[in-house]
C-alpha positions in Angstrom: 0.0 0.0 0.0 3.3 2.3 0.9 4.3 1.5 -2.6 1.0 2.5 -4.2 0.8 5.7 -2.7 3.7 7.1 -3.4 2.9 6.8 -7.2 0.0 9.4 -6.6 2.2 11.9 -4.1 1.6 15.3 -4.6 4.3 17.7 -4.4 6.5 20.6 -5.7 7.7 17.8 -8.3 4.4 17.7 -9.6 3.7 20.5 -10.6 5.1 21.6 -14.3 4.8 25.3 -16.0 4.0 24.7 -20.0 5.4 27.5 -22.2 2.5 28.7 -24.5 3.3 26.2 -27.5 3.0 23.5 -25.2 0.3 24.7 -23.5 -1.7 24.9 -26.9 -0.5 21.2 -28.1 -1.9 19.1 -25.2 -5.3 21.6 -24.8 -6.0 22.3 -28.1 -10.0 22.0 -27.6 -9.0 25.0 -24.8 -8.1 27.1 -28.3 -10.0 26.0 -31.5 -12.5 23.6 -29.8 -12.7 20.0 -31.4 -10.2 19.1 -33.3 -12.2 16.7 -36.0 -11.2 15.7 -39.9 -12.6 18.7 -41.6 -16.1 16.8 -41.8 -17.9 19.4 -39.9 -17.7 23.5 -40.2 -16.9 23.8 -36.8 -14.1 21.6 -37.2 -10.6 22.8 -36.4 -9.1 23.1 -39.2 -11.3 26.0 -40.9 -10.8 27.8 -37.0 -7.3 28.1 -37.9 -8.2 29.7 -41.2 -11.1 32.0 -39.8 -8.3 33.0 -36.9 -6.2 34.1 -39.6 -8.9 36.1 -41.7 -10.3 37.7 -38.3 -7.0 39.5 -38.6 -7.5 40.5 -41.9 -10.9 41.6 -41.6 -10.0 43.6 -38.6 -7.7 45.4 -40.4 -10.2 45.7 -43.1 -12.6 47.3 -40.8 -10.2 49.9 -39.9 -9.8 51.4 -43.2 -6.9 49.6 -44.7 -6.9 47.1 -47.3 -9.7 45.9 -49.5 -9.1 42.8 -50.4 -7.6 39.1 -48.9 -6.6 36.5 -51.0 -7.2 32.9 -50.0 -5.2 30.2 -51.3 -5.2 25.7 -50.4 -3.0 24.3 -52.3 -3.2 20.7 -50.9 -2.9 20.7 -47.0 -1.3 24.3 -47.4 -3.3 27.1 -46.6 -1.8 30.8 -48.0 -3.6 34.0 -46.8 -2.5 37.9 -48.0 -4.1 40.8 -46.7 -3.4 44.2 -48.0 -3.8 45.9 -44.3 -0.8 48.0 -42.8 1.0 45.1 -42.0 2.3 43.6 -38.8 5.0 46.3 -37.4 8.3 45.1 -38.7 10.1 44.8 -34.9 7.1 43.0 -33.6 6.3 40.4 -36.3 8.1 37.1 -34.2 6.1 38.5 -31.3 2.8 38.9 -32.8 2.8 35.1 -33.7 4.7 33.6 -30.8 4.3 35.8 -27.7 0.8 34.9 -25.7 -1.1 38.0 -25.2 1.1 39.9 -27.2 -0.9 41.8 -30.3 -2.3 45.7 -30.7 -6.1 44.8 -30.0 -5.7 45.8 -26.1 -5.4 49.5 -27.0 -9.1 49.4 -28.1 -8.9 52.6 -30.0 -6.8 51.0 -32.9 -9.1 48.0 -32.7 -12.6 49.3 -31.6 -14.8 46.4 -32.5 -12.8 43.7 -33.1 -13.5 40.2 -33.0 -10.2 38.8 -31.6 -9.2 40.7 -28.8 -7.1 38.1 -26.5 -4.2 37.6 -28.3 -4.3 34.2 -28.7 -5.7 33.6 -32.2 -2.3 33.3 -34.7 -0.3 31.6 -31.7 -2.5 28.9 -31.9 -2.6 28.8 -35.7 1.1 28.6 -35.4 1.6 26.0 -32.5 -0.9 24.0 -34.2 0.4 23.9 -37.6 4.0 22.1 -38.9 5.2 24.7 -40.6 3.8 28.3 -40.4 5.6 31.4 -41.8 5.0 34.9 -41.5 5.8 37.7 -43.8 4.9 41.4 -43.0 5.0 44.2 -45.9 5.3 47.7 -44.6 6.5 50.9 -46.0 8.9 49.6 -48.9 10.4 46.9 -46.1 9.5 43.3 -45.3 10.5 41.0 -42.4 9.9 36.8 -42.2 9.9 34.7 -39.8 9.2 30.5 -40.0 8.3 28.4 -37.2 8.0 24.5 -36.8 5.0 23.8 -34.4 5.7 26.9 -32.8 9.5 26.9 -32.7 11.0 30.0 -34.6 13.5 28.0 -36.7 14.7 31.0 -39.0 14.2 34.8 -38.5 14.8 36.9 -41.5 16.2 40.1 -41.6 14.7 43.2 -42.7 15.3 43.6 -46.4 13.4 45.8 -49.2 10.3 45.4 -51.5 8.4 46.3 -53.7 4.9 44.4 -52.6 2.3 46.6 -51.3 1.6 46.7 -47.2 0.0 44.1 -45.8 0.6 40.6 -44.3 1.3 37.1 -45.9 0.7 33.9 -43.8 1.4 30.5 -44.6 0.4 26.8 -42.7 0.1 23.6 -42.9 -1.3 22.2 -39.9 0.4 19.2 -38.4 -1.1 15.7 -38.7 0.0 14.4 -35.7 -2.8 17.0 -34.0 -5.6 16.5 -37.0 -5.3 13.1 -37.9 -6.5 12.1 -41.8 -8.3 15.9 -42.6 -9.5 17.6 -45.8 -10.8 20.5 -46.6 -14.3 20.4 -47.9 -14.5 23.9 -50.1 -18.5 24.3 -49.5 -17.4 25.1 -45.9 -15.3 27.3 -47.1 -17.4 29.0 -49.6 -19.5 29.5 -47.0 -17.3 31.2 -44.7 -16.1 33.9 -47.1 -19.8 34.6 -48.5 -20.4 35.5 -44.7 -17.0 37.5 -44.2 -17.8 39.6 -47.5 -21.9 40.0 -46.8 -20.6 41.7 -43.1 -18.2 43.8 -44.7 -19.7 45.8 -48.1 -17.7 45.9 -50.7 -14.4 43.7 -49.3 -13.5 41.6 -52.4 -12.1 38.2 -51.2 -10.3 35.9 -53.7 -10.1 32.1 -53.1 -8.1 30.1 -55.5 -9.0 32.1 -58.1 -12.7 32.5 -56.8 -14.0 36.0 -56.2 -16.5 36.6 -53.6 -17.7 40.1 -53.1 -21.4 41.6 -52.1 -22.8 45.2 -52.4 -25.9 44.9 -50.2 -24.3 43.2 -46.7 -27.1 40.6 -44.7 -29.7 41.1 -48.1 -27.5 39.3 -50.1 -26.9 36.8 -47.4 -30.9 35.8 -47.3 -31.3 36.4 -51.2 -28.4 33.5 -51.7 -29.7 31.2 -48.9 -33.5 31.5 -49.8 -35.5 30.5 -53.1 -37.4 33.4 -53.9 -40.6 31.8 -54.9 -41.0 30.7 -51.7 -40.7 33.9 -50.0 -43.8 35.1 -48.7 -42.9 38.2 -48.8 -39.6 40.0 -50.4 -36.9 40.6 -47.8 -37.2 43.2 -45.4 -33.7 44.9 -45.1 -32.7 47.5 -42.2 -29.3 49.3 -41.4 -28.6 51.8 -38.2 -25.6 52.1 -36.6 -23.7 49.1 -35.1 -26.6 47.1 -36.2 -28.2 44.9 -39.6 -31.1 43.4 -40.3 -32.3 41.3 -43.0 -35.6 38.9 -42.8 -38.9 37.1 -44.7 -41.1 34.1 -43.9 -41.1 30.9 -46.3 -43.0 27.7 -46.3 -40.2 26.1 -44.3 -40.5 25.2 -40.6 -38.7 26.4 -37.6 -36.6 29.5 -37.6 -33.9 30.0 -39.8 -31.4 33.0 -38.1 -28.1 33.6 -38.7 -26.5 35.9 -36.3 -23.1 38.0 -36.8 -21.1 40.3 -33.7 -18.5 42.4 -35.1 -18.1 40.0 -38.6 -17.8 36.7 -37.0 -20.9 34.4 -37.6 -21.9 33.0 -34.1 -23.4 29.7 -35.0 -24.8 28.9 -31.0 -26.1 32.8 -31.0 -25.8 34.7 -27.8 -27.2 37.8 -26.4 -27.5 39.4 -29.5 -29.6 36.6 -31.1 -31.7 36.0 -28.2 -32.8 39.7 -27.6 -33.1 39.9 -31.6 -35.9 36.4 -31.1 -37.5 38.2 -28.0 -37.6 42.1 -29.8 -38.8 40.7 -32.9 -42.3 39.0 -31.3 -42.8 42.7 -29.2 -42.8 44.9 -32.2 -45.0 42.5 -34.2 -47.7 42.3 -31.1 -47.0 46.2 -30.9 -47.8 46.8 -34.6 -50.9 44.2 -34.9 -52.2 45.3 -31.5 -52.3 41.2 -30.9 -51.4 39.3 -28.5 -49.7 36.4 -30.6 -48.0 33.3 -29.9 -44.0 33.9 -30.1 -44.0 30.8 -31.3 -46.5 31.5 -34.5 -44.7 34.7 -35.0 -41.4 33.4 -35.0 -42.5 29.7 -37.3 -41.1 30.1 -41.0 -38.4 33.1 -40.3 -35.4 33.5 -41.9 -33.2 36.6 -40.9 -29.7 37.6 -40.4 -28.8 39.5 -37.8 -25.6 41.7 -37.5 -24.1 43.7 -34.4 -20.9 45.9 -33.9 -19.9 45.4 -30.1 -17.1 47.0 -28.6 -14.8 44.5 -26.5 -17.0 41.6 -26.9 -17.1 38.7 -24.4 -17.6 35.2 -26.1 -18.6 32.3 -24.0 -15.5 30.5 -26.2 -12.1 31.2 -27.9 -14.0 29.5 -30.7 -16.5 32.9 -30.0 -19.5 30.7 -31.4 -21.7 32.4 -28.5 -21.9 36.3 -27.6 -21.8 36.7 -23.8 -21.9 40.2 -23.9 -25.2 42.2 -22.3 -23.9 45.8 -23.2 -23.2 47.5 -26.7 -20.2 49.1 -25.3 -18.8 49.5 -21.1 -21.8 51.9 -19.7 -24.0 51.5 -22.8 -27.5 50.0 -23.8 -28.5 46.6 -22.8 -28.0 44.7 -25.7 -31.8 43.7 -25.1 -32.8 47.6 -25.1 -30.2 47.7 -28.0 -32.0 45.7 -30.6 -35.5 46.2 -29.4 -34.8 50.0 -29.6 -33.6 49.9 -33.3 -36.8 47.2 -34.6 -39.2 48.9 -32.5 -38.3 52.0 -34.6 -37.3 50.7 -38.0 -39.3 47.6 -38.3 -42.5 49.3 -37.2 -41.8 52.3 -39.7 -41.2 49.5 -42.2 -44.5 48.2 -42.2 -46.4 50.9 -41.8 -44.6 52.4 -45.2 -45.3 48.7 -46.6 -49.2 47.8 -45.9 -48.6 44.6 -48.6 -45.8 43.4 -46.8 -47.8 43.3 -43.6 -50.7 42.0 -44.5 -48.5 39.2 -45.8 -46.7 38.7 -42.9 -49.4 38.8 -40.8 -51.3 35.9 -43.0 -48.2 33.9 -42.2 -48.2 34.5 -38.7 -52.2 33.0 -38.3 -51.4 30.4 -40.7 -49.4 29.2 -38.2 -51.4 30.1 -35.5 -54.1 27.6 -37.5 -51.7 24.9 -37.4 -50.7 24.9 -34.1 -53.9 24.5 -32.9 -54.7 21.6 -35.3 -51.8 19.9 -34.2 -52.5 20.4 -30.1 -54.6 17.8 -29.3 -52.6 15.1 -31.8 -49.0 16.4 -30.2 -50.8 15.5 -26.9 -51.9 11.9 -28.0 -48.5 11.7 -29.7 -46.5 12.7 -26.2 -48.4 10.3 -24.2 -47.5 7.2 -27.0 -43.8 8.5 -26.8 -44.0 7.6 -23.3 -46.0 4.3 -23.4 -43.4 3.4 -26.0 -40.5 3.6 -22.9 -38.6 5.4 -25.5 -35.0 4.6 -24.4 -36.0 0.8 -23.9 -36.9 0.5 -27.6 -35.4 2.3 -29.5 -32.9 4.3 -28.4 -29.1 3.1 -26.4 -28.6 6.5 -25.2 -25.1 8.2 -24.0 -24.2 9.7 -21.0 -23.3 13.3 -22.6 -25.2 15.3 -24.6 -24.8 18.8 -26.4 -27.6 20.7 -23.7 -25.4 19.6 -20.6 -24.0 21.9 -17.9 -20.5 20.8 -17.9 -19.5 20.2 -14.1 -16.9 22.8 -12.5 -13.8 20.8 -13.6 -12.4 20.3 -17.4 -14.8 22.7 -18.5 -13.2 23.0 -22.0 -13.2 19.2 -21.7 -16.6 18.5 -21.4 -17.3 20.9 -24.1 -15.4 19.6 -26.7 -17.1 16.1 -25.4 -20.5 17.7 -25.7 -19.6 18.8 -29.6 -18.8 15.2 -30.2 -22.0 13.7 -29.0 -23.4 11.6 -31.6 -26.5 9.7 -32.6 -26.5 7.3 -35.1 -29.9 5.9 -36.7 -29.6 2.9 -38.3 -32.0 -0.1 -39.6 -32.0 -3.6 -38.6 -31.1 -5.2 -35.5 -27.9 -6.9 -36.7 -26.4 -3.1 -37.8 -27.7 -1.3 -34.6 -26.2 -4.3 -32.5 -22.8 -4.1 -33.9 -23.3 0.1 -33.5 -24.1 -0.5 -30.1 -21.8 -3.1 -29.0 -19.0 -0.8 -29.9 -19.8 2.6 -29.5 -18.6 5.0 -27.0 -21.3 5.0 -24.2 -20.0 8.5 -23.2 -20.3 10.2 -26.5 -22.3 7.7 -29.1 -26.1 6.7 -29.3 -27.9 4.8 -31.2 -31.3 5.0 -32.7 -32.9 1.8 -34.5 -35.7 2.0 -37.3 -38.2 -0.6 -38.1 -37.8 -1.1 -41.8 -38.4 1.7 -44.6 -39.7 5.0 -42.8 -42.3 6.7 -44.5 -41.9 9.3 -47.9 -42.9 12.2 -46.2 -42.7 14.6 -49.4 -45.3 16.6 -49.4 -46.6 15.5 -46.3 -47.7 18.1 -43.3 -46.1 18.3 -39.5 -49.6 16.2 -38.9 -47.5 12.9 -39.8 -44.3 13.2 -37.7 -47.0 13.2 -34.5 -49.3 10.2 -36.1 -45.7 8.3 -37.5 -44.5 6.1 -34.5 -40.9 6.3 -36.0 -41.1 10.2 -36.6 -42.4 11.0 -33.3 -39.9 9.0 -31.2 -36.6 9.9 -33.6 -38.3 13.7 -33.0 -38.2 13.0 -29.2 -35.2 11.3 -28.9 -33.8 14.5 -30.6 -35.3 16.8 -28.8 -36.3 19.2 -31.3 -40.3 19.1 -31.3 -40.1 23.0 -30.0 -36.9 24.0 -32.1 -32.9 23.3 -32.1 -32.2 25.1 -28.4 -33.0 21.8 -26.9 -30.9 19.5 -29.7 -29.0 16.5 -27.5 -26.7 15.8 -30.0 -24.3 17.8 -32.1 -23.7 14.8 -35.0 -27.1 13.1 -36.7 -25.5 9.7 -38.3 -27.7 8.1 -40.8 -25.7 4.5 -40.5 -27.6 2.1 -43.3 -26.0 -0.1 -45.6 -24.2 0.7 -49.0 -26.4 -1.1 -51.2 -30.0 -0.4 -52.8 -32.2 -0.7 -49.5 -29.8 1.4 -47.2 -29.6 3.8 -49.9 -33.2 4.5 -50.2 -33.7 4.8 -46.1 -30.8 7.4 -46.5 -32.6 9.5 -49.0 -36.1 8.7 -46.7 -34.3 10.0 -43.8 -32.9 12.8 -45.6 -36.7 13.9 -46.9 -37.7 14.3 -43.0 -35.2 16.1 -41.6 -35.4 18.9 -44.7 -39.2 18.9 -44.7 -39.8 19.1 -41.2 -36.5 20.6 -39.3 -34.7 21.7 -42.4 -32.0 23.4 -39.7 -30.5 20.3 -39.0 -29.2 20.1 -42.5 -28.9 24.0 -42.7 -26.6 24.3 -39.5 -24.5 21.0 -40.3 -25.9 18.5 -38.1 -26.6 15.4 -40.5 -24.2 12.9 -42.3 -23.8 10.0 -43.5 -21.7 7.0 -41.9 -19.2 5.9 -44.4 -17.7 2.4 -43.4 -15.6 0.4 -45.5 -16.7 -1.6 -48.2 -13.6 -4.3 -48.6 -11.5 -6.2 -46.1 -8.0 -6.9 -47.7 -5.9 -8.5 -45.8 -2.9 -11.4 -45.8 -1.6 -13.0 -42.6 0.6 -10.0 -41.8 -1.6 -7.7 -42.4 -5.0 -6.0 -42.8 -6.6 -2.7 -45.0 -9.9 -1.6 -44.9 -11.2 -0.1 -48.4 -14.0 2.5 -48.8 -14.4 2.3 -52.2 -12.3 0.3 -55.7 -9.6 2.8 -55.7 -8.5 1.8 -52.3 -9.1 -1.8 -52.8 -7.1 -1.9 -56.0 -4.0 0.0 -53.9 -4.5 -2.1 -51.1 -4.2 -5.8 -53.2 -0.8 -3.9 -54.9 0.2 -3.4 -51.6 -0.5 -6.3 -50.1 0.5 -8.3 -52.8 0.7 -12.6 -53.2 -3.2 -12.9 -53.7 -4.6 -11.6 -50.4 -7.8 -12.4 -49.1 -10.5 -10.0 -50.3 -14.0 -9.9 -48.3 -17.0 -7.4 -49.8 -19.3 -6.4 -46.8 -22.9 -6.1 -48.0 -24.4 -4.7 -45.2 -23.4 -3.3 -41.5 -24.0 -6.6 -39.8 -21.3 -8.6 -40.9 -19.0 -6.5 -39.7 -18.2 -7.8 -36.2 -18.3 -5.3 -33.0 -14.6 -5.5 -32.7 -13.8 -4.3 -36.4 -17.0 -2.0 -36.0 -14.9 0.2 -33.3 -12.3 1.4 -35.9 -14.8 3.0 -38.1 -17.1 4.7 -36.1 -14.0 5.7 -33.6 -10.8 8.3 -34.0 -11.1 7.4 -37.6 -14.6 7.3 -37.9 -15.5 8.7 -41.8 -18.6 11.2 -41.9 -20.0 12.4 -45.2 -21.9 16.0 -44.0 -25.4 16.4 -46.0 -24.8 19.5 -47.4 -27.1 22.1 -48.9 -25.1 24.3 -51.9 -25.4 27.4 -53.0 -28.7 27.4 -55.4 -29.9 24.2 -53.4 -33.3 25.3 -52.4 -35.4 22.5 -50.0 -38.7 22.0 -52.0 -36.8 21.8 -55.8 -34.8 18.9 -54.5 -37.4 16.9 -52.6 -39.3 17.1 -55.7 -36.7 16.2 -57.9 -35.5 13.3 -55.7 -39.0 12.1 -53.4 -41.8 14.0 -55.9 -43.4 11.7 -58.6 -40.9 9.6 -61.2 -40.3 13.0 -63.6 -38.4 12.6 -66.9 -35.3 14.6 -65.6 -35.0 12.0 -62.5 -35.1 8.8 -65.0 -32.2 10.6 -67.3 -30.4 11.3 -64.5 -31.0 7.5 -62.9 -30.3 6.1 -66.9 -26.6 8.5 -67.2 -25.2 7.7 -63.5 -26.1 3.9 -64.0 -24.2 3.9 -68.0 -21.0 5.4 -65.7 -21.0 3.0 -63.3 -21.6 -0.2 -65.8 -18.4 1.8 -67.9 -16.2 1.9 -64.3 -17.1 -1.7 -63.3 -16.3 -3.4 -67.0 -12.8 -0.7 -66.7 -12.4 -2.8 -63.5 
């Protein structure tokens, strides 16, 4: 027992000081949150790019520069602003020195988004190689660090390229194991830089993005206009934007910005834009409507300037701020100040716009109360059905969780990873469940073929046994606030059957909570479809191409087993592909993509263009297999 304590003493030899480099290395969630493959927006490698842009944009925002140029050229990611440029003397500091950076003197930096000096440090610790090149004044300096070890220090010497700063990375593998960039994410994240910032022209290999009309472009791009009740409402004062419409679609649809970066879990801002939004509508009908019918069908954008904002992260996904600025407005009395006046003068100027909205608003007051006393029939099946007996093997951490006092930043990055697969069959579900993380990984098991639900009202996900309890186990029957899990898996196999629940599944989600595709919560589970393997060794193929590598590799005639379906793979092999390695495809809506076009092109009745399209895809893939 002597002997065993002693391995858990706690003294002055235990405690250790980490220099910032290291710091960042073994707590990276502390910095960029999850770390991930580059599967999800959120993921860490496009935090290291946006924590590179901030700075761009910043400058950008001060007056200086119109244009950054993006460039991925593989795994390495180039960015050139045309700013002032880093100040010659301080340009190893900047990029090495923990809070070290010019955006604690607040009046060169007013409303910036980074403001803790930790943002290009990480980029740099994080990343195997990462160089540095500042322009100023007919000089440049360079400086090139190895996970954040300065390996070579340039001098000064003269130019002729035009202020600004130049950063190159690559971010080390050993930190974000087997990534890729998925370019849609991307896309996406410049639209929003440029739609924030009027007439900043950003360039990504060879792309250019640029918008004249800020948060109306942003709804005009991400709605179909046909299904726009009525056109876009559009309002600009002073620190604050707003752009916003109803559709057909259900739930609410906001996108909120704070000082240019797009806060994907909201915040203050968002809230008090939800709350102000339902007062100046009861105020303006003289009605005392549902929030909740008001609020059905929206889509806005909402964009604040804040002056030293507090996020709730360093990720600064979540506005924690109450005030404008130190001794200003409530950011409450902020928003509801600027709608109450500009919104209200809005429709009164607009009569047709608000007669519109307001058939909207008892539309869904209509069908609400139609749906009451089946959601309260439906509820009370949920129950009888003992939900998480049936069909659901839950985990033990979810996204809504309060994370306990310790390893805060821990238990965050655990509640991003919390994941819910749904899968059919009980041989697939069993091997799922036998193998899954009980921490982070649930399970949900279908009963055969859910139901087409094209064209189908809410009225079905309450009378569907399947829809109701997948809704339930969810947690999203009264919107996304309440969401348990961060990842929705569809897990089926990769042949005709499991192809067809995957496009079933996909129909409900985008008829009925389109912002689970919208937001980035839905994939699909990609697991191998060939076992190669000889007696030293085995390779798992997800598709020809690998197999054909993997038999050259291997060599001698190696043993070469096609899985049909999820259930023959066993438990033990299931673990590797739904673990550190685990393969997601993210459902992703494009630009153009608008909900009720595809449903009808994929789920609607057998149209001409779907059997060309079915009749062209199946001619390739008869040439690929007789190539083969």
């Amino acid at each position: 027992m002597a002997e065993e304590k002693n391995l858990f003493e706690y003294n002055e030899a235990s405690i250790r000081s980490l220099d910032w480099k290291e710091h960042i290395r073994l707590r990276p969630g502390m910095y960029i949150g999850k770390l991930g493959d580059g599967s999800a927006p959120d993921d860490g490698i496009y935090v290291l790019i946006k924590e590179v842009i901030d700075n761009c944009i910043d400058e950008y925002t001060m007056g200086y520069g119109k244009q950054v140029e993006l460039t991925i050229e593989g795994k390495k990611v180039t960015v050139r602003d045309y700013g002032r440029g880093i100040p010659l003397g301080k340009v190893v500091d900047v990029v090495s020195k923990i809070n070290t950076g010019a955006k604690y003197d607040s009046k060169a930096f007013q409303k910036s988004v980074g403001l803790n000096g930790v943002g290009t440090k990480a980029v740099n610790a994080l990343s195997q190689q990462f160089k540095v090149t500042a322009f100023r004044d007919g000089k440049e300096k360079t400086a090139e660090f190895e996970k954040g070890v300065l390996i070579r220090e340039h001098k000064e010497a003269k130019t002729t390229e035009p202020n600004g700063t130049l950063v190159e990375f690559t971010p080390d593998e050993t930190v974000f194991r087997n990534f890729h960039y998925i370019h849609e994410y991307l896309d996406n994240q410049l639209w929003n830089y440029c739609y924030l910032n009027a007439g900043l022209a950003m360039h990504f290999n060879g792309k250019k993005y640029v918008s004249k009309n800020g948060l109306l472009d942003l709804l005009q791009r991400k709605t179909n206009p046909d299904e726009l009740r009525y056109p876009i409402i559009h309002l600009k004062g002073e620190d604050i934007e707003v752009a916003l419409s109803h559709n057909n679609d259900y739930g609410e649809d906001i996108f909120s910005f704070v000082n240019g970066q797009y806060t994907t879990q909201g915040g203050t801002h968002q809230q008090a834009f939800r709350e102000a939004y339902v007062k100046v509508i009861r105020d303006f009908f003289k009605k005392d409507y549902e929030a909740s019918d008001i609020r059905t069908s929206i889509v806005a954008a909402v964009s604040v300037r804040v002056q030293e904002p507090v996020f709730e992260s360093q990720t600064k996904t979540k506005l924690g701020s109450q005030n404008v600025y130190e001794g200003g407005p409530s950011m409450k009395n902020f928003v509801l100040d600027f709608l109450a006046r500009e919104l209200d003068n809005f429709l009164h100027r607009n009569p047709t716009v608000a007669d519109a909205l307001k058939k909207r608003i008892e539309q869904n007051e209509r069908e609400r109360k139609e749906l009451a006393g089946i959601k309260k029939l439906a509820n009370e099946r949920a129950k009888k059905a003992n939900l998480h007996n049936k069909k659901l093997r839950d985990c033990r951490i979810h996204l809504n969780d309060e994370p306990p006092a310790r390893n805060k930043n821990e238990f965050t990055t655990q509640q991003n990873n919390s994941t819910i697969f749904i899968t059919e069959g009980d041989s697939a579900s069993g091997s799922i469940t036998k193998s899954r993380n009980v921490d982070t990984q649930a399970v949900f098991s279908l009963r055969g073929k859910p139901l087409n639900c094209f064209g189908l009202t809410k009225k079905v996900v309450y009378e569907n046994e399947e829809f109701n309890l997948l809704q339930h186990a969810l947690n999203i029957e009264d919107g996304l606030e309440g969401l348990r899990y961060n990842n929705i898996v569809i897990a089926t196999d990769a042949d005709v059957d499991g192809m067809h629940i995957r496009l079933l599944m996909m129909t409900f989600f985008l008829q009925f909570f389109p912002d689970l595709v919208k937001r980035g919560h839905v994939y699909i589970l990609e697991t191998p479809l060939f076992r190669v393997r000889n007696k030293q060794e085995t390779v798992y193929c997800y598709d020809e191409t690998e197999k054909q590598a993997a038999v050259k590799k291997l060599g001698s005639k190696p043993e070469i087993t096609r899985f049909k379906g999820l259930g023959e793979i066993s438990p033990e092999e299931f673990g590797r592909f739904i673990g550190e390695d685990i393969r997601l495809q993210p459902v992703i809506l494009e630009q153009g993509d608008h909900i009720q076009n595809l449903l009808e092109y994929y789920m609607g009745k057998n149209t001409m263009e779907r059997q060309e399209f079915i009749i062209n895809n199946l001619k390739i893939e008869l040439d690929l297999i007789e190539t083969n």
